[in-house]
Jmol script that loads the backbone (N, CA, C; Angstrom):
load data "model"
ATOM      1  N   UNK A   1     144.373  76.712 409.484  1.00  0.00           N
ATOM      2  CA  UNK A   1     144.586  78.073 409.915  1.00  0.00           C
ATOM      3  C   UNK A   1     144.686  79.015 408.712  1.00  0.00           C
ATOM      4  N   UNK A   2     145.229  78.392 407.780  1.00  0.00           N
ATOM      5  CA  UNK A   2     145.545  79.669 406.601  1.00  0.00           C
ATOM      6  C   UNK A   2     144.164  79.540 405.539  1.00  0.00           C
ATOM      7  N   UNK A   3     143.654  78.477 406.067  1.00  0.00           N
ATOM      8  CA  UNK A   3     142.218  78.867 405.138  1.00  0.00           C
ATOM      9  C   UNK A   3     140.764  80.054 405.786  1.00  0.00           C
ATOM     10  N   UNK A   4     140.825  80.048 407.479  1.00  0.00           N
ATOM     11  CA  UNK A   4     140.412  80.857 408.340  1.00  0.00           C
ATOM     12  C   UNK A   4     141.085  81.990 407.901  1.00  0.00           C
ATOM     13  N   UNK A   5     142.583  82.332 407.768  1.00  0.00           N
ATOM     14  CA  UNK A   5     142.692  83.797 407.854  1.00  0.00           C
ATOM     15  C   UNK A   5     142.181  84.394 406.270  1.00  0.00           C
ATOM     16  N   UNK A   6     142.374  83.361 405.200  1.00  0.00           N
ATOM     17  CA  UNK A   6     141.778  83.639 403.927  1.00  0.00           C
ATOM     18  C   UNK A   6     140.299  84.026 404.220  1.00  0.00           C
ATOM     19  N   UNK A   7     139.885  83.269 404.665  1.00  0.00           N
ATOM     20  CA  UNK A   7     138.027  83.741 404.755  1.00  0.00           C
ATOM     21  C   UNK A   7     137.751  85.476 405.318  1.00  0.00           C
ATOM     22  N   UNK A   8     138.648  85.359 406.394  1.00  0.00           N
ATOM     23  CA  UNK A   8     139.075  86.501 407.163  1.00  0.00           C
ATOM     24  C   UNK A   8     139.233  87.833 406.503  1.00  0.00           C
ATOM     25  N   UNK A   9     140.471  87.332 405.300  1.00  0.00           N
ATOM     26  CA  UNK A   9     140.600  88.477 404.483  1.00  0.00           C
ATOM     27  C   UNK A   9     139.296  88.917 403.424  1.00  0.00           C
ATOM     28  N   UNK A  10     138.659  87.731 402.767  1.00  0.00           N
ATOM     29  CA  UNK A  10     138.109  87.738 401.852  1.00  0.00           C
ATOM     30  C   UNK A  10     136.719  88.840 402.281  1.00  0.00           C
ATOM     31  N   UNK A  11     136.420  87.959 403.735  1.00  0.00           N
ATOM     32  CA  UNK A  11     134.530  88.774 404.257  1.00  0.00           C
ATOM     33  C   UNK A  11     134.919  90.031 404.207  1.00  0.00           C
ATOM     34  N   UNK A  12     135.922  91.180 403.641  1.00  0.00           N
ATOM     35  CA  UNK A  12     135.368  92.788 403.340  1.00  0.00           C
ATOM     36  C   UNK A  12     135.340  92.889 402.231  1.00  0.00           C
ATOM     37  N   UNK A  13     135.435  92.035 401.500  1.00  0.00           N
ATOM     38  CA  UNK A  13     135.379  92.442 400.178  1.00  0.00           C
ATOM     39  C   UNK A  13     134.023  91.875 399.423  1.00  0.00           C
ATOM     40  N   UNK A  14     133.427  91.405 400.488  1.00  0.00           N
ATOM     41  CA  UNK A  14     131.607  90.642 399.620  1.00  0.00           C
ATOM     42  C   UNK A  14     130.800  91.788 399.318  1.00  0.00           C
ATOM     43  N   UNK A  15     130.855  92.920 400.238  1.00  0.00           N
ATOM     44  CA  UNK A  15     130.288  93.840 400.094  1.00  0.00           C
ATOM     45  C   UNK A  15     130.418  94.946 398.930  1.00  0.00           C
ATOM     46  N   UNK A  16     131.723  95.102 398.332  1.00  0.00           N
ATOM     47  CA  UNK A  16     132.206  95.763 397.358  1.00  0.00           C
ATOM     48  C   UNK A  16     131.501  95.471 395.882  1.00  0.00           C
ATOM     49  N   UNK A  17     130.911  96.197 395.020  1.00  0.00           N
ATOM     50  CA  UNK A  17     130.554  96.183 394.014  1.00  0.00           C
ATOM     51  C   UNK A  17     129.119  95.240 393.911  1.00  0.00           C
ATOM     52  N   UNK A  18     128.125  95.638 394.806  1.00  0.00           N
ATOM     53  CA  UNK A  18     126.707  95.299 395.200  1.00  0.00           C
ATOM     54  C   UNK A  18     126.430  95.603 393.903  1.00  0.00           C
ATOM     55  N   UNK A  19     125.074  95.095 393.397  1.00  0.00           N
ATOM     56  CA  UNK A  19     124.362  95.210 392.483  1.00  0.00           C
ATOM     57  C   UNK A  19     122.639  95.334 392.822  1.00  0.00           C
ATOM     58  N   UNK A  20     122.204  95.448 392.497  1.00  0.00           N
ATOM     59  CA  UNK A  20     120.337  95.639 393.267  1.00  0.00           C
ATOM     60  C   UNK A  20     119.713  96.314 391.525  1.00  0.00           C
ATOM     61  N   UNK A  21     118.988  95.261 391.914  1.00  0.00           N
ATOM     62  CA  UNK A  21     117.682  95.470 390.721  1.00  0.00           C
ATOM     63  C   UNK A  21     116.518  96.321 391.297  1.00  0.00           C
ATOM     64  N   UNK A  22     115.955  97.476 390.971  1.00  0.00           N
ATOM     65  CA  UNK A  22     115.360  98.371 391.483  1.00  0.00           C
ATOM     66  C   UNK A  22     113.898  98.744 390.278  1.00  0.00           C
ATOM     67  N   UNK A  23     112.642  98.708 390.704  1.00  0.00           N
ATOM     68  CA  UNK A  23     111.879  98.752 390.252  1.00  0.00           C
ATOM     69  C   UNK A  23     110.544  99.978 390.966  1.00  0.00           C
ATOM     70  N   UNK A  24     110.513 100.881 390.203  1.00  0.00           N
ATOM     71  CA  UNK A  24     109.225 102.249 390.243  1.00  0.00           C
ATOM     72  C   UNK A  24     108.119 102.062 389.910  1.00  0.00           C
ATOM     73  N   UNK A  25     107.089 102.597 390.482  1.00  0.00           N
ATOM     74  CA  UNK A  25     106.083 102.213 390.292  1.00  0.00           C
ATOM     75  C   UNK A  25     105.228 103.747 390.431  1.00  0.00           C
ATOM     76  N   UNK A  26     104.364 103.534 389.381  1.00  0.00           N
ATOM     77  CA  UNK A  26     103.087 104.942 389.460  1.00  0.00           C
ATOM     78  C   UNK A  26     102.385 104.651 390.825  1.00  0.00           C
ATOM     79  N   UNK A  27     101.586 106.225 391.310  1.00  0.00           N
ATOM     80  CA  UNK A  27     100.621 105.656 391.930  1.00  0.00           C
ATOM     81  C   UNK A  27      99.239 104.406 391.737  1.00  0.00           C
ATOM     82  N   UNK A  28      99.172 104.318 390.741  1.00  0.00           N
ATOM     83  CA  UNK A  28      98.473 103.574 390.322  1.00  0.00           C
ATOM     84  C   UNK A  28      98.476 101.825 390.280  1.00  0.00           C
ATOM     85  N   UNK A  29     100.119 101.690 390.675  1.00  0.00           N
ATOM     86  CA  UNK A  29     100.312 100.404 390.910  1.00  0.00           C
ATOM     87  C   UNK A  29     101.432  99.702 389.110  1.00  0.00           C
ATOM     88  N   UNK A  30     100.739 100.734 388.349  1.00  0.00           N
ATOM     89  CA  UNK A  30     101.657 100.325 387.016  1.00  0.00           C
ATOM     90  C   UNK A  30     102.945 100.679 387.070  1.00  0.00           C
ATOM     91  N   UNK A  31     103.874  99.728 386.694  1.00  0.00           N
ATOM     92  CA  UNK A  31     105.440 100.010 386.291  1.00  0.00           C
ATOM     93  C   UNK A  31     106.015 101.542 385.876  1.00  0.00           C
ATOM     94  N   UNK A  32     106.919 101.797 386.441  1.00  0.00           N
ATOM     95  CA  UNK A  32     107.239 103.144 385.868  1.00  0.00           C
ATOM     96  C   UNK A  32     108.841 103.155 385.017  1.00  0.00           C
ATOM     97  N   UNK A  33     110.060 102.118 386.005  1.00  0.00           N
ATOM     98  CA  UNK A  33     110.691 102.321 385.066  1.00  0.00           C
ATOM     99  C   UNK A  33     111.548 100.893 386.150  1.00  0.00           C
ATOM    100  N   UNK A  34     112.398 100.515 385.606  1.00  0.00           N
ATOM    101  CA  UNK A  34     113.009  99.259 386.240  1.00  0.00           C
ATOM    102  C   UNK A  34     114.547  99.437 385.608  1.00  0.00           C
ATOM    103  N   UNK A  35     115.504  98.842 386.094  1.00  0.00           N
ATOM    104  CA  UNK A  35     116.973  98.720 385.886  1.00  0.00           C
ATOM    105  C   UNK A  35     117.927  98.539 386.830  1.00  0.00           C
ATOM    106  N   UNK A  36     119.299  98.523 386.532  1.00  0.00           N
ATOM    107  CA  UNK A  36     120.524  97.867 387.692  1.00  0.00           C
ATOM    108  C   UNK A  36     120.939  99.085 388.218  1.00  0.00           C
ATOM    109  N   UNK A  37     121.419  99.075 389.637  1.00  0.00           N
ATOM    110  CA  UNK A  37     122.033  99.909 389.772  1.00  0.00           C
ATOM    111  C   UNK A  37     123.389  99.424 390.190  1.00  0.00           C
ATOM    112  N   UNK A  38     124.559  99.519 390.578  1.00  0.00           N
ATOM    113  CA  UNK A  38     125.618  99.393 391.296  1.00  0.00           C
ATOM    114  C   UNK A  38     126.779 100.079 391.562  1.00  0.00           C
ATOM    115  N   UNK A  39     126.146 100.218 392.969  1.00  0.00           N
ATOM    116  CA  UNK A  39     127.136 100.947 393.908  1.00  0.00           C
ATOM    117  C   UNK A  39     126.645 102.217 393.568  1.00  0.00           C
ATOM    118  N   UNK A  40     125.151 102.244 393.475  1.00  0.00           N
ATOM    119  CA  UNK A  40     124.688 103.374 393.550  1.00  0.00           C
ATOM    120  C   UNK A  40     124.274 104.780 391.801  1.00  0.00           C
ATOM    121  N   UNK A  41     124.889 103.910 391.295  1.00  0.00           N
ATOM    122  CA  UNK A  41     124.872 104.036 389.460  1.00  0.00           C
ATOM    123  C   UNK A  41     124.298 103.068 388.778  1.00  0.00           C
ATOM    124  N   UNK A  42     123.729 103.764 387.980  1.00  0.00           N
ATOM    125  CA  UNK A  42     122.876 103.168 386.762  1.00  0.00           C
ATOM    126  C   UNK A  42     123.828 101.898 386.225  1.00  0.00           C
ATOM    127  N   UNK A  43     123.420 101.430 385.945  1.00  0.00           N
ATOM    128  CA  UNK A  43     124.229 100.126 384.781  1.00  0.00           C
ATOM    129  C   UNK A  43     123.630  98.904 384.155  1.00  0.00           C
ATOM    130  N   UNK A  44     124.060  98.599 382.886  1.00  0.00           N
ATOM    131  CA  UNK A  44     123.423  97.763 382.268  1.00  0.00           C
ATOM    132  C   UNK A  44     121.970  98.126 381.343  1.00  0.00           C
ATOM    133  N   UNK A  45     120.712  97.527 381.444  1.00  0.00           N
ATOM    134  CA  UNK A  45     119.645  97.796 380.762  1.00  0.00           C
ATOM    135  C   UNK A  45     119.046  98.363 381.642  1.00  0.00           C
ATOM    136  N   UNK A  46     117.977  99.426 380.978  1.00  0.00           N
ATOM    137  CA  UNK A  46     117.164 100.494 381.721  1.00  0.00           C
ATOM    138  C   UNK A  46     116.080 100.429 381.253  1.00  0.00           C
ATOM    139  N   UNK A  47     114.730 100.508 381.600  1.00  0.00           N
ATOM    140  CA  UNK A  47     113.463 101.171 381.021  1.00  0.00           C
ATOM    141  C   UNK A  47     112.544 101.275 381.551  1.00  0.00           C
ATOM    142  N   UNK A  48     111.945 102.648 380.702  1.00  0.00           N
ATOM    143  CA  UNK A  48     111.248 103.589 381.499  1.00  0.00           C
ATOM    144  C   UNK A  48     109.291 103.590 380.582  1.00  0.00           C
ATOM    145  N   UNK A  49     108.303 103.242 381.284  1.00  0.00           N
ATOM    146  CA  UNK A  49     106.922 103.010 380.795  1.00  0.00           C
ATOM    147  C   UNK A  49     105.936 104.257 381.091  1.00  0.00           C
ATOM    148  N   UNK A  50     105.245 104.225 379.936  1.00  0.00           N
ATOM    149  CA  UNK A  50     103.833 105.126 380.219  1.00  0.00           C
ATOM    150  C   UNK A  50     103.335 104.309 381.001  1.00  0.00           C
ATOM    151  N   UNK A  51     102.477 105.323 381.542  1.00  0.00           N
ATOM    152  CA  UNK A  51     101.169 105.120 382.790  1.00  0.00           C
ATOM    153  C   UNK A  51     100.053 103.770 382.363  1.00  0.00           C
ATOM    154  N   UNK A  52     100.127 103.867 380.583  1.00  0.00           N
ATOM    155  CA  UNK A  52      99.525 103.144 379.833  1.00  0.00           C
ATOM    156  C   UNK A  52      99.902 101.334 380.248  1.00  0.00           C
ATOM    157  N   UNK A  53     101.019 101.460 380.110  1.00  0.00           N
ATOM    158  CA  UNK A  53     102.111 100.151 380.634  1.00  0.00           C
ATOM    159  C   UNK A  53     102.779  99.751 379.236  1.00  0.00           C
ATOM    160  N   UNK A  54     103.005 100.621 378.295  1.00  0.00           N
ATOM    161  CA  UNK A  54     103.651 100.380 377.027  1.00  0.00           C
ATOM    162  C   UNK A  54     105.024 100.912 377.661  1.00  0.00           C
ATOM    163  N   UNK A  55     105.866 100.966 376.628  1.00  0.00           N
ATOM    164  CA  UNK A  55     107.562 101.063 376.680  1.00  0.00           C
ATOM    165  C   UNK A  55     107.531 102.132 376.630  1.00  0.00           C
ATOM    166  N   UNK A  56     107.623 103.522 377.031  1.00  0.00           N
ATOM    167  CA  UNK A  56     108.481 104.748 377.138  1.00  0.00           C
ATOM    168  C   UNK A  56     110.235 104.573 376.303  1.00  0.00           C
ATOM    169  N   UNK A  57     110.780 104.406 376.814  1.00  0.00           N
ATOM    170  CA  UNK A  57     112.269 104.249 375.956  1.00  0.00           C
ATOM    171  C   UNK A  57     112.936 102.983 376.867  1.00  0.00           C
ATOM    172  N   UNK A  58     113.879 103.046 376.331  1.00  0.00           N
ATOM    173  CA  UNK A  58     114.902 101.439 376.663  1.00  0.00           C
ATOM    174  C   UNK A  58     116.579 101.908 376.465  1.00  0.00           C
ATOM    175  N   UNK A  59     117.467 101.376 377.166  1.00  0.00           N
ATOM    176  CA  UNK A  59     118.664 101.770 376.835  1.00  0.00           C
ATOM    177  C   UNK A  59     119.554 101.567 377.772  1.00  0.00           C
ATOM    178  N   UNK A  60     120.949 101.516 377.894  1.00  0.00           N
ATOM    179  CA  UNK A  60     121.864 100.922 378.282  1.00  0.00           C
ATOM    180  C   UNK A  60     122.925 101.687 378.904  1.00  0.00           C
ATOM    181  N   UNK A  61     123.263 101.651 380.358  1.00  0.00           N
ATOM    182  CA  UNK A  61     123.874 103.058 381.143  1.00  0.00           C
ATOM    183  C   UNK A  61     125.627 101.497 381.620  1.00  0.00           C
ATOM    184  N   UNK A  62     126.481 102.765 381.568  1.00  0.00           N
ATOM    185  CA  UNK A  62     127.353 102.197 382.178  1.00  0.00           C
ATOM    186  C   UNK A  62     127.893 103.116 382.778  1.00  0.00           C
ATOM    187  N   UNK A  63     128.511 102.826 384.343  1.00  0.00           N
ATOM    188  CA  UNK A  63     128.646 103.707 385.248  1.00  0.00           C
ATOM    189  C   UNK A  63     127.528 104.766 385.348  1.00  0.00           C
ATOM    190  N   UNK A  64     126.538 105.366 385.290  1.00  0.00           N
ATOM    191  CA  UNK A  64     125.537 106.171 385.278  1.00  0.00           C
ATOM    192  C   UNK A  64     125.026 107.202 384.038  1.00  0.00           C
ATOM    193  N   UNK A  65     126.356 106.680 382.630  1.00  0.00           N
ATOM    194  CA  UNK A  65     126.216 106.791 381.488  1.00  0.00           C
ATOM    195  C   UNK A  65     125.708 106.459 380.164  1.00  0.00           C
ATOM    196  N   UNK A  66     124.550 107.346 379.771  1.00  0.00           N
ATOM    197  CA  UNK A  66     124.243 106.410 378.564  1.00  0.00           C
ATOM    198  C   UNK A  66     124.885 106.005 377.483  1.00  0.00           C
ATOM    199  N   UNK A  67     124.684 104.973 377.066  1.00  0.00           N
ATOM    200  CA  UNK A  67     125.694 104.255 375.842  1.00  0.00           C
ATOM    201  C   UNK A  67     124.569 103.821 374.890  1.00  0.00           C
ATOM    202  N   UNK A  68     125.598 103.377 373.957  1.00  0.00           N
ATOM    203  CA  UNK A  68     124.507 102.491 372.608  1.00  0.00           C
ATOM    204  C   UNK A  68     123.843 103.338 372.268  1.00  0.00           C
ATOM    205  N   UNK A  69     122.860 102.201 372.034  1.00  0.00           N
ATOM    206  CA  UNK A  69     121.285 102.496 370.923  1.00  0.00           C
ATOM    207  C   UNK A  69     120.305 103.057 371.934  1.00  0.00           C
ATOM    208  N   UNK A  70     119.957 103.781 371.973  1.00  0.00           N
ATOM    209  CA  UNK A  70     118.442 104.093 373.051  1.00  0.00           C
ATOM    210  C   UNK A  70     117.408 104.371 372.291  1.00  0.00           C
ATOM    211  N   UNK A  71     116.526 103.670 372.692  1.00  0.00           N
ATOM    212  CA  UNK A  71     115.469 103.573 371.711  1.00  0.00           C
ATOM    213  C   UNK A  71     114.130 104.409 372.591  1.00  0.00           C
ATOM    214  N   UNK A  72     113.068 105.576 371.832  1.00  0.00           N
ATOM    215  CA  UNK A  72     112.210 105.976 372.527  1.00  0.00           C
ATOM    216  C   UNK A  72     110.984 106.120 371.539  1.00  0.00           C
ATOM    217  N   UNK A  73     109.876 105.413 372.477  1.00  0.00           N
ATOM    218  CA  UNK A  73     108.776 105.061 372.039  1.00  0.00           C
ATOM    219  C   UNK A  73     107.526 106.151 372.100  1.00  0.00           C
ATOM    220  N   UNK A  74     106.821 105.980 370.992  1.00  0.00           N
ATOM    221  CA  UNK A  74     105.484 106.932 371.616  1.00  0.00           C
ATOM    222  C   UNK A  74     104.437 106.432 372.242  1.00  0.00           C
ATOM    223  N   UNK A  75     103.358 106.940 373.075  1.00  0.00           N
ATOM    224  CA  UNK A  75     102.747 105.885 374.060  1.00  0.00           C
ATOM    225  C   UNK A  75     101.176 104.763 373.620  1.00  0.00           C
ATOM    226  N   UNK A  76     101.595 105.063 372.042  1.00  0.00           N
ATOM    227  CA  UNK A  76     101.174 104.046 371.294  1.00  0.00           C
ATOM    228  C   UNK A  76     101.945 102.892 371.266  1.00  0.00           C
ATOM    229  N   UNK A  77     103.027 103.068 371.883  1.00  0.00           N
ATOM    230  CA  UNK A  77     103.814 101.640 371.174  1.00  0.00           C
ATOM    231  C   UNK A  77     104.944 101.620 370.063  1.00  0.00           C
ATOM    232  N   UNK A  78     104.151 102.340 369.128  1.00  0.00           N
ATOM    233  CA  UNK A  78     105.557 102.476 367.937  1.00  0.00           C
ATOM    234  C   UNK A  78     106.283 103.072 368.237  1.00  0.00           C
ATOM    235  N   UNK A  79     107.931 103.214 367.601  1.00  0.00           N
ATOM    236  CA  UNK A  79     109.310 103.462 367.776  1.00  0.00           C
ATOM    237  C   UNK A  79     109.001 105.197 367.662  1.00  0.00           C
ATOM    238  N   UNK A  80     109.669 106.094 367.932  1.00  0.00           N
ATOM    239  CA  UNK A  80     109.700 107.259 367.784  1.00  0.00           C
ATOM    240  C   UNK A  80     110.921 107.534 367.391  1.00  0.00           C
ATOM    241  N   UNK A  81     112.140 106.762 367.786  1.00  0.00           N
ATOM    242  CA  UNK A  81     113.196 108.135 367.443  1.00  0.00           C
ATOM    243  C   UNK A  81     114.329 106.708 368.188  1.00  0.00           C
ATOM    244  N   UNK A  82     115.874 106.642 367.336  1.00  0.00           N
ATOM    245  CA  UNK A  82     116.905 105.813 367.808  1.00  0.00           C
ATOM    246  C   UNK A  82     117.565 106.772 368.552  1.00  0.00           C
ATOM    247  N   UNK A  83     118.427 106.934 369.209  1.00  0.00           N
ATOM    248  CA  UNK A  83     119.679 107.558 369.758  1.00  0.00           C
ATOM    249  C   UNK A  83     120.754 106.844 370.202  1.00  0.00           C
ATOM    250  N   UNK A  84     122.186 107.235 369.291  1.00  0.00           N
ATOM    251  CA  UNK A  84     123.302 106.363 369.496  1.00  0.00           C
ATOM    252  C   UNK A  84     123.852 107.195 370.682  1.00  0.00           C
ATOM    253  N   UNK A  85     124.456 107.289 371.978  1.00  0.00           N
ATOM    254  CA  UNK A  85     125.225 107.984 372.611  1.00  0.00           C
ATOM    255  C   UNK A  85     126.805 106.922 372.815  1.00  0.00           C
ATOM    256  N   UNK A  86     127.187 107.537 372.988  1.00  0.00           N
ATOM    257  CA  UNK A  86     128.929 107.317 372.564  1.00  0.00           C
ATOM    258  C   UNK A  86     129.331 107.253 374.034  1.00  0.00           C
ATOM    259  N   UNK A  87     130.779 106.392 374.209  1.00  0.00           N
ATOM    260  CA  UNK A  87     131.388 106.274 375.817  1.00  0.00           C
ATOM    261  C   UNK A  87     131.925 107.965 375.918  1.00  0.00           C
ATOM    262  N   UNK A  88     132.137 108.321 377.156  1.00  0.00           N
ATOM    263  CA  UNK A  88     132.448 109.743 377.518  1.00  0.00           C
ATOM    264  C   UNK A  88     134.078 109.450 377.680  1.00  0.00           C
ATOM    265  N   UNK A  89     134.728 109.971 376.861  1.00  0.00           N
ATOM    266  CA  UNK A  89     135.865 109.979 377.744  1.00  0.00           C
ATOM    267  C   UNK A  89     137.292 111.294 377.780  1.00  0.00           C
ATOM    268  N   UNK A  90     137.397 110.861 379.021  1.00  0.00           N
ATOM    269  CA  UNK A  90     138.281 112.222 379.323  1.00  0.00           C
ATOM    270  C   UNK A  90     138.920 112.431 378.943  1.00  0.00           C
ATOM    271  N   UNK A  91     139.120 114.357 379.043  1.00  0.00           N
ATOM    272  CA  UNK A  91     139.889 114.809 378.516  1.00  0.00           C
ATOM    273  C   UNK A  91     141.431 114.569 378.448  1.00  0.00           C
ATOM    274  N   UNK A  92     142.187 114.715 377.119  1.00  0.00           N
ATOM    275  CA  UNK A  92     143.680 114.102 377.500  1.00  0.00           C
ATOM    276  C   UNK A  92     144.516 115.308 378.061  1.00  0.00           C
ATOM    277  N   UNK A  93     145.726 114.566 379.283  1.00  0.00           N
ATOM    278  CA  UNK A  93     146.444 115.616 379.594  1.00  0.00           C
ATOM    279  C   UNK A  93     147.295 116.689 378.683  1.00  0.00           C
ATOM    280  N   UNK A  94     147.952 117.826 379.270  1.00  0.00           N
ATOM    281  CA  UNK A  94     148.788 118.139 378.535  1.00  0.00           C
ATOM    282  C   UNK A  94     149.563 118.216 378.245  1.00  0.00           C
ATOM    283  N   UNK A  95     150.259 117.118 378.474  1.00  0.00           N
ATOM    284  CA  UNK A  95     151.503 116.173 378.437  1.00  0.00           C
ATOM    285  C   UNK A  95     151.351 115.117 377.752  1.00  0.00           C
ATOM    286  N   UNK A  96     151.833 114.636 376.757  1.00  0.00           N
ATOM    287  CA  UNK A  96     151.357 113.056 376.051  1.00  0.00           C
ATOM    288  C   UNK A  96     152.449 112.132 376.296  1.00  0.00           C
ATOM    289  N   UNK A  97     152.371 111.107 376.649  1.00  0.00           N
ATOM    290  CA  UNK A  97     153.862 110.199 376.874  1.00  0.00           C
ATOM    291  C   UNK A  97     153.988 109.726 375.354  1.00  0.00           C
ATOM    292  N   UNK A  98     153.341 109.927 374.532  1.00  0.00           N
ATOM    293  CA  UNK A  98     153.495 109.006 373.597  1.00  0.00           C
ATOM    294  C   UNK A  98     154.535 109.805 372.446  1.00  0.00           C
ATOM    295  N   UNK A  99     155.547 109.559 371.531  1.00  0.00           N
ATOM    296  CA  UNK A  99     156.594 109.760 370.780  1.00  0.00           C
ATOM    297  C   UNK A  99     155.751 110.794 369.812  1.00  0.00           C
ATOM    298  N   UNK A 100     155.952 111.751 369.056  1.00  0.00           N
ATOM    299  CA  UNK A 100     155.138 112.071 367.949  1.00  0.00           C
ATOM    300  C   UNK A 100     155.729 111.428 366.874  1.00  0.00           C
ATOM    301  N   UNK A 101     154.634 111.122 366.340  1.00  0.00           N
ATOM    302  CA  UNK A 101     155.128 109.814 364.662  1.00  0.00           C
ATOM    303  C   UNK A 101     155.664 111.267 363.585  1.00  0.00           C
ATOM    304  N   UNK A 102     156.306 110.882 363.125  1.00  0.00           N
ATOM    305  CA  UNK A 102     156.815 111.688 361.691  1.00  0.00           C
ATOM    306  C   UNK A 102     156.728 111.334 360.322  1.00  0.00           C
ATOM    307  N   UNK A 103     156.221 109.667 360.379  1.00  0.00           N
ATOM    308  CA  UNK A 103     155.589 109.173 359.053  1.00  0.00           C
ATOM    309  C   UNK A 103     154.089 109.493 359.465  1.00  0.00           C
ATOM    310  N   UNK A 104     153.523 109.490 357.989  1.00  0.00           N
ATOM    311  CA  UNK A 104     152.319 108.828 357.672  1.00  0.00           C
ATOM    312  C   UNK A 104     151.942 107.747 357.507  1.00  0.00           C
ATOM    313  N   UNK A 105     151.178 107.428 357.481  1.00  0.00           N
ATOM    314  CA  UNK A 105     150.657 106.005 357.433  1.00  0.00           C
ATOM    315  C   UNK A 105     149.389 105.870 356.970  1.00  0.00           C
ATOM    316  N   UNK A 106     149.188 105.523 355.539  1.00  0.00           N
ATOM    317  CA  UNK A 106     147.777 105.393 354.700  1.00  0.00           C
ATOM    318  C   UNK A 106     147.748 104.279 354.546  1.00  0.00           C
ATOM    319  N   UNK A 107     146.438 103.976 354.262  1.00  0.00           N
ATOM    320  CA  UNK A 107     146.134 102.109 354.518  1.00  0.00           C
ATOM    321  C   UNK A 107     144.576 102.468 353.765  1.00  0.00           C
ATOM    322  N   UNK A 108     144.857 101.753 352.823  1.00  0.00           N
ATOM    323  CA  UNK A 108     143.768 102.103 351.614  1.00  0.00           C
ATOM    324  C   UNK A 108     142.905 100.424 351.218  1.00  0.00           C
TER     325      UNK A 108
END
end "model"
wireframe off; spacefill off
backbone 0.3
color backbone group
């Protein structure tokens, strides 16, 4: 019985935090751009192709954010250009719980 009501509890939660691999396509039938989504946001590795079927750019979203290295190509193939983008993060309140320090602290 207590392994039934476990199952019980568990089946709403299979659905939570889906993942789906999702893939675009030109009219033409060539790749356009492929990557994860979950729960409806970008995540993980991304990339996006010329019509040609070479690499357009490449790069790495978390929550629907770009991160890392993103790399973008010209539709020759060679590298064009790096881009580091940084995690986003929010603004701090205006309240800080934290003590204000009154030393310094150098570390050489």
């Amino acid at each position: 019985m207590k392994k039934l009501l476990l199952l019980l509890l568990c089946v709403p939660l299979i659905g939570l935090g889906q993942t789906e691999y999702v893939k675009e396509y030109y009219e033409n039938g060539k790749l356009l751009c492929e990557g994860t989504y979950m729960n409806g946001q970008k995540t993980g590795l991304h990339k996006t192709y010329y019509n040609n079927g070479l690499i357009k750019n490449k790069g790495e979203y978390l929550n629907g954010t770009k991160v890392g290295i993103w790399r973008d190509y010209n539709n020759n193939g060679d590298l064009k250009n790096e881009v580091k983008h940084l995690f986003k993060v929010d603004p701090i309140d205006d309240e800080c719980p934290l003590p204000i320090l009154k030393k310094k602290i150098i570390i050489e």
